[in-house]
C-alpha positions in Angstrom: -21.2 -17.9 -4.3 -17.5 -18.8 -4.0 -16.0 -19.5 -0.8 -13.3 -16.6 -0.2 -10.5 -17.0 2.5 -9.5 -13.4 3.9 -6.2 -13.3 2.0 -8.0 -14.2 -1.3 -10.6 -11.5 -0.8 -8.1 -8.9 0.1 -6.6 -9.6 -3.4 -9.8 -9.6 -5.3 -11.0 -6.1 -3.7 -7.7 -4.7 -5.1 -8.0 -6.1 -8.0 -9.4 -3.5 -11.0 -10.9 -5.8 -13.4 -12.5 -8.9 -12.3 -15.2 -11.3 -13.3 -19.1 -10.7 -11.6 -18.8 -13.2 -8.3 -22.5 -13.1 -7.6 -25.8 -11.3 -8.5 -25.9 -8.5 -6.4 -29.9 -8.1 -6.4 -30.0 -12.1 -5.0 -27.2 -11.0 -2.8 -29.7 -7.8 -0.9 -31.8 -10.0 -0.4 -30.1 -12.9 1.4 -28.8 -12.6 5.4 -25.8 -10.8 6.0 -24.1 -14.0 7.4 -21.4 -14.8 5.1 -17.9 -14.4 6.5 -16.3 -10.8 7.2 -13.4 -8.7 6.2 -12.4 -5.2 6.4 -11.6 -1.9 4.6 -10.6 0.9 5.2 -11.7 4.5 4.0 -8.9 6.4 2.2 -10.4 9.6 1.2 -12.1 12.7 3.4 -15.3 11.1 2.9 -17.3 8.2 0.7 -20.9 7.4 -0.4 -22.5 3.8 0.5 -25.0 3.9 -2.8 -28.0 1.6 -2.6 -26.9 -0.2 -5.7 -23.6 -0.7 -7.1 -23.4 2.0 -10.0 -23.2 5.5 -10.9 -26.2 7.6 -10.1 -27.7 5.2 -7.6 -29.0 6.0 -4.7 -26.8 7.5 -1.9 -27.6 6.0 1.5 -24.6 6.9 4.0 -21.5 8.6 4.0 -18.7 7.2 5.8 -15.3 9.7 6.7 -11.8 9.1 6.5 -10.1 6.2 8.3 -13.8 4.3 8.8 -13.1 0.8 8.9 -16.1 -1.2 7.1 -17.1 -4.3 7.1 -17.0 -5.4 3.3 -19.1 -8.7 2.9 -18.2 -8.9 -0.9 -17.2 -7.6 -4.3 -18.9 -7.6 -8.1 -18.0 -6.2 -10.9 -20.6 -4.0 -12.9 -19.7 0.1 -13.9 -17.6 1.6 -11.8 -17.0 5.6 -10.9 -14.4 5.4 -13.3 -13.9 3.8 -16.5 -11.0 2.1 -15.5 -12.2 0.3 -12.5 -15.6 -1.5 -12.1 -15.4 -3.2 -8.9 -17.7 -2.5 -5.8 -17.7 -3.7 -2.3 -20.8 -4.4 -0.4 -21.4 -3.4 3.1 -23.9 -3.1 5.6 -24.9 0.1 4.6 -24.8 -0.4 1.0 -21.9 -0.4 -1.8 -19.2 1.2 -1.8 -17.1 2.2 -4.8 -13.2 0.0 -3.9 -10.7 2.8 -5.4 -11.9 4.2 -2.4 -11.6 1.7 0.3 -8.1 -0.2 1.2 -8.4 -4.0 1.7 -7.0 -4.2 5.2 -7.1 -7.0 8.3 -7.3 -7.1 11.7 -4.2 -9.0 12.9 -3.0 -8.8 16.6 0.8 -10.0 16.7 2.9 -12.0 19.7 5.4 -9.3 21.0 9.0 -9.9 20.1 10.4 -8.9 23.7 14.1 -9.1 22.7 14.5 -6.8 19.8 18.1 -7.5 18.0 20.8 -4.5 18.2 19.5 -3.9 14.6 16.5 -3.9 15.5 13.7 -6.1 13.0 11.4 -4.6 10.0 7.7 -4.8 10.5 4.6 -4.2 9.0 1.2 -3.1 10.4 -0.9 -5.7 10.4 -4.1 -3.5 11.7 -6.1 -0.7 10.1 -4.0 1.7 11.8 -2.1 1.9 14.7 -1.4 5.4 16.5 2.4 6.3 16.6 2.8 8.7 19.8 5.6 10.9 21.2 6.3 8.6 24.5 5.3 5.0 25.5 1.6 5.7 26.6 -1.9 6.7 25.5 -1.5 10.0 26.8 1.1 11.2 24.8 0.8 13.5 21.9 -0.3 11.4 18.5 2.4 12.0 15.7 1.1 9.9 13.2 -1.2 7.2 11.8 0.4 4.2 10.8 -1.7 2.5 8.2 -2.0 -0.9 6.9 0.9 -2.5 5.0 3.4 0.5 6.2 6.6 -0.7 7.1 8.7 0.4 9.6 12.2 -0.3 11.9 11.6 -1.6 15.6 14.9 -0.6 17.5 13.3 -1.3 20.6 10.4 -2.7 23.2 9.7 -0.5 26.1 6.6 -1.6 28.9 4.6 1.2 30.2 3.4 1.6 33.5 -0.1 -0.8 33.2 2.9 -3.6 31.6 2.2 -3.0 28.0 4.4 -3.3 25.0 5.4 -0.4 23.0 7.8 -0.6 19.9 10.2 2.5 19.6 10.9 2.7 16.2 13.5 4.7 13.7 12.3 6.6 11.4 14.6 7.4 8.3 13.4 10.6 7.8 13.7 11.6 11.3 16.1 9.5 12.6 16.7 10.8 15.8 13.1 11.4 17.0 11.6 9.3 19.8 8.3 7.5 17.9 6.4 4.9 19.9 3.4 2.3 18.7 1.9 -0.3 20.8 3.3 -3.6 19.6 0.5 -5.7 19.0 -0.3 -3.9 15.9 3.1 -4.5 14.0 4.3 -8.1 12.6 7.9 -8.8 12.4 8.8 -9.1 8.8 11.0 -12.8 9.0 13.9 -12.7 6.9 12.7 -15.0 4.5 9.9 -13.0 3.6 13.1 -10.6 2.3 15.3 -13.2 0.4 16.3 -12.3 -3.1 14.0 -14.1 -5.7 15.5 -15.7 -8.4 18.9 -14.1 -8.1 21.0 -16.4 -10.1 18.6 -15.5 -13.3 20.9 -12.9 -15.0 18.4 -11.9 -18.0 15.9 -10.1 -16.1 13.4 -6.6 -17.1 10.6 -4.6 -15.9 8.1 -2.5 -18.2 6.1 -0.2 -16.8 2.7 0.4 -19.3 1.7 3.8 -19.0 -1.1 3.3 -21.2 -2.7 0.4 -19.8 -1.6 1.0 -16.5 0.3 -2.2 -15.8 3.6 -3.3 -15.0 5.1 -6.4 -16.3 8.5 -8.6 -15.2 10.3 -10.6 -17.4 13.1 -13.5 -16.9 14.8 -14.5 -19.6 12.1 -13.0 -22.3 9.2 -14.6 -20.6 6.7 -13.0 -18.0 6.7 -13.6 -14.4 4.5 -11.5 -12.6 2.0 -8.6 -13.1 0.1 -6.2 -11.5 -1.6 -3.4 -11.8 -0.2 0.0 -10.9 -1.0 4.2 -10.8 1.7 6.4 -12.6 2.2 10.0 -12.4 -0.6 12.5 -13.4 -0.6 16.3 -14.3 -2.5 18.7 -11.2 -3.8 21.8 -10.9 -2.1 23.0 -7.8 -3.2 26.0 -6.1 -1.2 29.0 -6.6 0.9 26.7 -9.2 -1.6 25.8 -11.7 -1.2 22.9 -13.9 1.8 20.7 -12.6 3.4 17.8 -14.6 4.3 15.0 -12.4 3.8 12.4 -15.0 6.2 9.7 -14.5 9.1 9.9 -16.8 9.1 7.9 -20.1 12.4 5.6 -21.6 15.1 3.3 -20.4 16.5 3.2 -17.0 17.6 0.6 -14.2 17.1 0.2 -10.9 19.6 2.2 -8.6 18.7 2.7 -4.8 16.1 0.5 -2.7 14.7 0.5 0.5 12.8 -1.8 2.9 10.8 1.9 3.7 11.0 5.2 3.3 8.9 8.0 5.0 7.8 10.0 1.7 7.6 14.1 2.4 7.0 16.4 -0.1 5.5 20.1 -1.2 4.2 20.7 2.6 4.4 24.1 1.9 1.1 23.6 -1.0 -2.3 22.1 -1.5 -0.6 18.8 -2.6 1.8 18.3 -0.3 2.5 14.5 1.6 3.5 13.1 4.7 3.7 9.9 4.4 5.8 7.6 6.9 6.7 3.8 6.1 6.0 3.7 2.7 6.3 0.0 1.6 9.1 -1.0 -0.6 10.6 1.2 -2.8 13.1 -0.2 -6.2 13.8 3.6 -7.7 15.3 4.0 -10.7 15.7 7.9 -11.3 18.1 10.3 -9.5 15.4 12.5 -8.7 13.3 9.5 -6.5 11.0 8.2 -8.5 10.4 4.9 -7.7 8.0 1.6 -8.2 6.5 1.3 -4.3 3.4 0.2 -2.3 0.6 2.6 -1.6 -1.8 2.6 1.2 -3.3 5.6 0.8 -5.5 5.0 -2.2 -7.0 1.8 -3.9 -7.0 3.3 -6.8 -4.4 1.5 -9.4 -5.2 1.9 -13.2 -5.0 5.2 -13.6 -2.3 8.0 -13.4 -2.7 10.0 -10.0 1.2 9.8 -8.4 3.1 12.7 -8.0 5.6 10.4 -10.8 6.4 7.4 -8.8 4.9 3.9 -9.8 1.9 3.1 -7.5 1.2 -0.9 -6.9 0.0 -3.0 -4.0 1.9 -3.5 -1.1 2.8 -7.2 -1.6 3.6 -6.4 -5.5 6.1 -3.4 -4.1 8.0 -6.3 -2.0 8.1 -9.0 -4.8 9.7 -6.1 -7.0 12.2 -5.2 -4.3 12.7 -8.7 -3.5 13.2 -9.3 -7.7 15.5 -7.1 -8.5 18.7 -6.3 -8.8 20.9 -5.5 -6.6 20.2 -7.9 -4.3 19.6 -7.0 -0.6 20.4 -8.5 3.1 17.5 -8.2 5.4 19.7 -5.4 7.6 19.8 -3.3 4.7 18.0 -0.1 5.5 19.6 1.4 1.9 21.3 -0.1 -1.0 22.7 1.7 -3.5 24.6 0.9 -7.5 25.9 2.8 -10.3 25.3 0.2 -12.6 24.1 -3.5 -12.5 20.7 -2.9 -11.4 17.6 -4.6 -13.1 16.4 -2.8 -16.5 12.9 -0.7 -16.5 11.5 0.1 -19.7 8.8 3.1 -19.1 6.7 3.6 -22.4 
């Protein structure tokens, strides 16, 4: 069996299409003392099955926001056509669209936050965001794993721990606090431009395949997989369209974050703060961004925007053009930004 470091792992249990790592009917057999990582469930509630396939055996069920211990992957037949990778856990395996690769990283507390405050990312399953600076206050959110957010400030509570207020750009004004261990500053040099001075540069979005390519100069730089926008049956609404738009456009507005809301009036409405990321390139928002809501890239099930992994979101958004300085909470451009071709 190959020897995984976490980071690797984390990328191979998002990845849709890999290559068998082991035997999984050597692998039941064998003691459950290779080294662990974590996922997280991202829907109301998942099956462990007692092998990895469809129609096996269902052994436990396991409800949103369980974190798992995931002790490996393998390819065989997925759920879904377009994705055959499983995870295996102690209770069995569990299908990876529905499980989001996360860690378990406590951070050192930046005790002087800048006037501008710093970005940072959760670097924990969740973390709870609450109305004051204490565990008594009312919960306003979950902040997931790979969500980014603005720190404008540390406060200590009354026991001497360290709380991050943060700024939300949604709700700018409202007083939002998270214990401060579970956030990592984001340095600046994790937010340079890449490869500014290459002037020839495009993005294709596949819709077909699912993919989305980047191209300097003619010749390909980076891929990843991604989830475009689907058609749902809404209630009340019936069927509604939110497949991404198709043609030529370029990138015109781009954010470290934004806090994504939407139809909270209907049965697909969203709430989601510190969305990793986005490089839009519509008037109307749609936009290529990380996701940590779903695990799920390869097939169309966005409400139009381009789904992809956190770190791919920030390579795009660190890519294009127009270039951005780290104390950029918005950048806008009427014209100059980097080409996407949607088809």
């Amino acid at each position: 069996m190959p020897n995984l470091n976490r980071r690797d792992f984390l990328k191979v249990a998002s990845a849709a299409f890999i290559a068998p790592l082991f035997d999984w009917r050597s692998a039941q057999a064998k003691p459950f003392d290779e080294p662990l990582w974590l996922g997280r469930v991202t829907e109301p509630a998942i099956w462990a099955y007692a092998d990895p396939r469809p129609g096996a055996r269902k052994e436990r069920s396991f409800p949103r926001d369980t974190v798992i211990h995931l002790l490996d992957s393998i390819s065989t037949e997925g759920l879904m056509a377009h994705n055959p990778v499983w995870n295996l856990t102690h209770a069995g395996w569990v299908y990876s669209s529905w499980v989001q690769p996360v860690e378990y990283q406590r951070n050192f507390v930046v005790r002087d936050v800048p006037e501008t405050g710093f970005w940072a990312q959760v670097s924990v399953p969740y973390a709870e965001l609450r109305a004051r600076p204490t565990v008594k206050a009312a919960r306003l959110y979950r902040l997931y794993y790979s969500s980014v957010h603005l720190v404008v400030a540390r406060i200590e509570d009354e026991a001497g721990r360290s709380w991050y207020q943060l700024r939300d750009d949604q709700y700018p004004t409202a007083l939002q606090y998270v214990r401060a261990e579970g956030l990592r500053m984001i340095s600046p040099e994790e937010m340079t431009p890449l490869s500014p001075e290459v002037e020839d540069k495009r993005l294709e979005v596949d819709i077909k395949q699912q993919m989305l390519y980047a191209y300097e100069n003619g010749s390909r730089v980076f891929s990843t997989r991604c989830a475009t926008g689907a058609r749902f049956n809404v209630d009340g609404f019936g069927l509604v369209d939110f497949t991404t738009p198709q043609g030529e456009f370029t990138v015109i507005r781009k954010r470290p974050r934004r806090h994504m809301v939407g139809f909270q009036e209907r049965s697909d409405g969203y709430d989601l703060p510190g969305v990793p990321f986005p490089t839009y390139f519509t008037p109307a928002g749609v936009a290529i961004h990380g996701t940590y809501w779903h695990n799920d890239y390869g097939r169309q099930r966005s409400h139009g925007c381009v789904n992809v992994p956190p770190d791919a979101a920030q390579w795009v958004y660190r890519w294009t053009q127009p270039v951005t300085a780290y104390e950029d909470a918005l950048v806008e451009v009427t014209e100059g930004g980097t080409p996407i071709v949607v088809a």
